[in-house]
N, C-alpha and C positions, 0 to 999 in steps of 0.2 A: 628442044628435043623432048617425044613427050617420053613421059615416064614409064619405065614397064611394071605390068602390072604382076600382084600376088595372085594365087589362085592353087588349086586341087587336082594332084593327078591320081589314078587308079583307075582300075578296069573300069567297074559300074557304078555312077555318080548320078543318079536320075534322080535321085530324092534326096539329095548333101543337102543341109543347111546353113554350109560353110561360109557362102556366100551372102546370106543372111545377119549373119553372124558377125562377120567380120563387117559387113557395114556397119554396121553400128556400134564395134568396138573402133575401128582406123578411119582415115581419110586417103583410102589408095582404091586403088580399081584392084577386083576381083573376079576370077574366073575358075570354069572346071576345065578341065583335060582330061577324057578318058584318050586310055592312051592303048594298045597291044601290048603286050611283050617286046614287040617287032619296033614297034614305036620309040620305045623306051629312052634308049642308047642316043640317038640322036637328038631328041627334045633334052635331055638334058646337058649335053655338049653344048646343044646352041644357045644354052645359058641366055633365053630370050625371058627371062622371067627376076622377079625383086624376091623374092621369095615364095618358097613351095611349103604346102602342106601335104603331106602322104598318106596313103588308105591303102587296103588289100587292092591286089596280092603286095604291092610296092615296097611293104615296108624293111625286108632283109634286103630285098633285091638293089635297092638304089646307094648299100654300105659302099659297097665298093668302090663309087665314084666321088665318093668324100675324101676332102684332104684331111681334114680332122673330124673326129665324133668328139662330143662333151663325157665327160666322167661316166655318166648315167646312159648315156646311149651306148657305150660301150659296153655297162654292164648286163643292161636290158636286152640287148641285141638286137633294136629294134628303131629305128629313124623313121619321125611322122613328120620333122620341120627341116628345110633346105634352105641355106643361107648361102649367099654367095658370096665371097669376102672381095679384097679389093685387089688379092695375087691372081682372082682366076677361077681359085679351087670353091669347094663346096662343105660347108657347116654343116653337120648332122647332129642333131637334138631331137630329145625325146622328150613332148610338151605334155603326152598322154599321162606322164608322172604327174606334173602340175595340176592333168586336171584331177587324176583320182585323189590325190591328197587332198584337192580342196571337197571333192565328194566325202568323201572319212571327214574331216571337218562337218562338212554341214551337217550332216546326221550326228556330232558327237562323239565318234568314236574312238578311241581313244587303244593304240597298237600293244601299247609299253604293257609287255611282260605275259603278253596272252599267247594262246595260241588260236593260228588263222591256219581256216582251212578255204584254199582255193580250187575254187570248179573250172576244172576247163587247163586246157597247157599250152594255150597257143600267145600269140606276141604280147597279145592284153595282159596273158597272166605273170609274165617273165615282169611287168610293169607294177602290178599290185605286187608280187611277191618282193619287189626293190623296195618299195613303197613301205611293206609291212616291214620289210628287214630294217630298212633306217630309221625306222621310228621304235626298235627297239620289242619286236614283237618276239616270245622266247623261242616259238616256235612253229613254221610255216612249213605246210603240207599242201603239193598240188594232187587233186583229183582227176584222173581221165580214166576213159572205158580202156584205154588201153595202157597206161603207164604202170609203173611200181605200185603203186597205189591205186586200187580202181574204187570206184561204188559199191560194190562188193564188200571191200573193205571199212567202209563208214562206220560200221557196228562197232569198228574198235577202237573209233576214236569220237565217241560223243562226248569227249569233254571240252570238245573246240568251243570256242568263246568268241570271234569272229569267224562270220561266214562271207563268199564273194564270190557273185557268178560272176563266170566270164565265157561264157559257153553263150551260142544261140538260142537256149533252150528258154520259150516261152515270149521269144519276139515275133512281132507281126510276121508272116500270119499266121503263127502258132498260138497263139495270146490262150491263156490258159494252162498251157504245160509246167507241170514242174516237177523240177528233178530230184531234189531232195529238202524233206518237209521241216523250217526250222524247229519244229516242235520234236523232233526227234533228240534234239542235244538240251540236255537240261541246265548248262552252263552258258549256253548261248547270252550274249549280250550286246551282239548288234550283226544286221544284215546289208550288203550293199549289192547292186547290181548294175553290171556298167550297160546296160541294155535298156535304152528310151522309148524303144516307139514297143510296146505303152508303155506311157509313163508309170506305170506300177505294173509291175508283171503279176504272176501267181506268186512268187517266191517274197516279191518285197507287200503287199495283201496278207500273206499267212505272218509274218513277221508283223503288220500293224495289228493286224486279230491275238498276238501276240503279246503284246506291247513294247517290242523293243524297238530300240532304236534302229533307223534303215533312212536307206534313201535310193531311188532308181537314177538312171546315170545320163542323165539331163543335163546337171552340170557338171558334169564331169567334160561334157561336147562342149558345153560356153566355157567353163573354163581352158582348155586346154587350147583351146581358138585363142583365149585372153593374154594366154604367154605368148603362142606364136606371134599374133600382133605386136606385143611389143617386141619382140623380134624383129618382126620384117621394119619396125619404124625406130627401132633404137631406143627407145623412148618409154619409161614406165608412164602404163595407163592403169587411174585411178579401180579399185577392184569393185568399186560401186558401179563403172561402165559395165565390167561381166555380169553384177547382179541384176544390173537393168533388160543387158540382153535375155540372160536366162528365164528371167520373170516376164519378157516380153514372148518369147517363143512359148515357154509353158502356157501363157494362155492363150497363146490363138491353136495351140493343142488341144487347148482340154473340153470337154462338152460339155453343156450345161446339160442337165437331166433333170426331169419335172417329173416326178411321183405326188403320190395321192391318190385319195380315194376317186372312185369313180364318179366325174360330175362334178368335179373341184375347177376345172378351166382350165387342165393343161396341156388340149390343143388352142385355146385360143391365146392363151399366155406366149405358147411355143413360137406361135405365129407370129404375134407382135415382135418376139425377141428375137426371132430370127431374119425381118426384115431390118429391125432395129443395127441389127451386129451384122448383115452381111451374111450369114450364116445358112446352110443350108436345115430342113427342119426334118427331122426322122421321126415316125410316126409309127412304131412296131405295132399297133391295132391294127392300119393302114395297111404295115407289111404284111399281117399274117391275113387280112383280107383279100390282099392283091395276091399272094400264094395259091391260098385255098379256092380263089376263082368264089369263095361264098362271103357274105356279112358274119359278122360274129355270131349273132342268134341264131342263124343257120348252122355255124359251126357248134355251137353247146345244143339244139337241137338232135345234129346227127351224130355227134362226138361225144357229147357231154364235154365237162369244165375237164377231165380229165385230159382229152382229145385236144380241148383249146391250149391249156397248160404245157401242152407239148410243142405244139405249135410255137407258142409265145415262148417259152423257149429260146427257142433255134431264131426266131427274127431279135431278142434282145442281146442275143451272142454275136451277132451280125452288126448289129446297131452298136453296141459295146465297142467295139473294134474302132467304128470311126474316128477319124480326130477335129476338131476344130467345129463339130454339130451342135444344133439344140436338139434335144431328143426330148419325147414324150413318151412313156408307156402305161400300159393300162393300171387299173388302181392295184390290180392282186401280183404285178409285174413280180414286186419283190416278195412275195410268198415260198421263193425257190430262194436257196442258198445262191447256187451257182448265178443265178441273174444279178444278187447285188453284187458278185465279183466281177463280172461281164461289163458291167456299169459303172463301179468303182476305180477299173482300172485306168480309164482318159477322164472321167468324170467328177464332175462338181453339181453333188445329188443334192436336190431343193425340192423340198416338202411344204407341199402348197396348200396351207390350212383355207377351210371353209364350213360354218357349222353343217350340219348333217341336215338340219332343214333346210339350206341350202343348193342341197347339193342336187344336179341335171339329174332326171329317171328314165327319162323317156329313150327306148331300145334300148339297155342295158339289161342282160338276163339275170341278174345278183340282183340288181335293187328295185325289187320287188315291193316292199314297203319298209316306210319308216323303221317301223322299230327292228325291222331284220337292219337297217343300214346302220341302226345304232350299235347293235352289236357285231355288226360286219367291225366297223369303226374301233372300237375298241382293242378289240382280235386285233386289227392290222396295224394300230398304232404304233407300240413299240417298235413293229418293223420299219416302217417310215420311220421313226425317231433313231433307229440304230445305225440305217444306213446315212439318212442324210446328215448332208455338213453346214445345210442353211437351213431355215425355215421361214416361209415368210405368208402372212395371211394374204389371201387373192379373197376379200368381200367387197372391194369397191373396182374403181376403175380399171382395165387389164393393164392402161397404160403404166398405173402407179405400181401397180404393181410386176410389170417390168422392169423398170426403172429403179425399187430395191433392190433387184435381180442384180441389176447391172453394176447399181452401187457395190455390192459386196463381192462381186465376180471382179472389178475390176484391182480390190485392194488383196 
């Protein structure tokens, strides 16, 4: 008889990674289910499944067809994992605990005796607030536009010490938004956000510029997959299988991004790494040429660098967004604040050294001559060296130096 399989129900499931996921945690077959409202009632009667994972709207809705909830799903009021026991009825637990506690783990953070202030009031947050409360935090505050406590009211309580979105505010395709800045609380001492795609929003960025501890909620998705599989298989699996998934999905996320100076090789570096990895290559010179219908020297001709800067802009905030790309951008890209955030937040930014005599001139309107590119050079260094997280010299072969690329992208 064959086996029935686990899998995902909720409305809109077109980008789950559940199914990802769970390969690589279990050995069962995995599927989605978007299901209606209408749908609902009878897929779960027909008990044709080994176990469920739940997502919006599903997760109050399916309480009532459980013969039991666990301690914590009762308190939470919220069921993401469905079990089916051997009388019939249906298990309700709530994995989404599992996985934030291991998010506060990874980042360090430590509950006992602070006060947490959580953004957002919906199922996510009823889970951190469990979360903060059993670990002993003194005192936990939710924030909504509409509850007892609004944004409004934040002025009077800057002395929170954990912060945690749990609001959409600043996920795809919002990327960039944020809601409240942790530089406003001076007690602060750790940021979390259960929102992945990007992998660094605006809110967990302002916290690294910060220096405190944070993490975006990446694994919070592998973990909380990592409970329900041993769920649906009985079975404790080792927690090195969830760090493996999680570090395996994180980087086919994340972008490689080539800065440097103008003339340093990182369209042709791009190129090589991009057929290298599969990848697709983003070339924001390229974008703002195929925009503007003109070549760049056309554009600082009738624009001037002010005109191009605007431009480059809008295609590196576009570029930024992507997930899983090698990106290029031009040498003066990161000149702008808002571009190295744009870039930082999917991104694993490599600064591609080449001495100055070196460096391509030809149709470039900045490198006019030498000693202007030396001093261009200088000027722009520290910005190359603030953003990126690599750096690797491109003077000899592109191959080799792809190939350190890859070495240090893949560990």
């Amino acid at each position: 008889m064959e086996q029935r399989p686990c899998g995902l129900i909720g409305g809109s499931l077109g980008h789950s990674f559940s199914p990802q996921l769970h390969g690589m945690l279990g050995d069962y077959s995995y599927r989605l289910w978007p299901l209606t409202a209408e749908e609902l009632p009878a897929f779960l009667e027909g008990r044709q499944f080994a176990g469920l994972n739940v997502t919006i709207p599903y997760k109050q809705t399916v309480i009532p067809y459980c013969g039991e909830l666990s301690h914590r799903a009762r308190r939470i009021g919220s069921v993401n994992t469905l079990i089916p026991m051997p009388d019939g009825s249906l298990y309700g637990e709530n994995t989404d605990y599992d996985g934030f506690a291991a998010l506060a783990d990874r980042a360090g953070i430590d509950f006992k005796g602070r006060k947490v202030v959580i953004l957002g009031s919906g199922g996510t947050s009823r889970t951190v607030r469990t979360v903060a409360e059993d670990r002993g935090a003194s005192q936990v505050m939710v924030v909504s536009r509409k509850g007892p406590v609004t944004y409004e009211d934040l002025k009077g309580h800057q002395d929170a010490e954990i912060l945690v979105n749990t609001t959409p505010v600043g996920m795809y395709p919002h990327n960039g938004e944020l809601l409240v800045d942790p530089g406003d609380f001076p007690r602060c001492a750790g940021v979390l956000d259960v929102v992945y795609n990007p992998l660094k929003t605006a809110f967990i960025l302002r916290a690294e510029e910060l220096g405190l501890p944070c993490a975006g909620g990446l694994l919070m998705l592998a973990a909380q997959a990592w409970r329900a599989a041993e769920l649906f298989t009985g079975k404790a699996i080792p927690w090195e299988k969830c760090e493996a998934a999680f570090r395996q999905l994180e980087r086919q996320r994340r972008n490689i991004v080539l800065v440097g100076m103008p003339g340093c090789g990182k369209t042709a570096v791009g190129q090589f790494l991009a057929r290298q990895l599969g990848r697709p290559l983003v070339d924001t010179d390229q974008m703002v040429e195929q925009k503007a219908g003109r070549s760049i020297p056309e554009i600082f001709g009738e624009e001037g660098e002010e005109g191009f800067r605007r431009r480059e802009t809008e295609a590196i905030g576009e570029a930024g967004s992507h997930t899983g790309a090698v990106i290029a951008i031009g040498g003066g890209g990161l000149l702008r604040e808002e571009n190295g955030r744009a870039l930082a937040q999917n991104g694993l930014l490599v600064f591609l050294r080449r001495p100055v005599e070196l460096l391509a001139r030809e149709g470039r309107p900045l490198s006019t001559g030498l000693e202007r590119l030396r001093e261009m050079y200088q000027e722009r260094l520290p910005v190359y060296e603030r953003w990126a997280q690599l750096s690797v010299d491109n003077t000899g072969e592109v191959a080799d130096t792809a190939a350190a690329i890859i070495k240090e992208w893949e560990k």
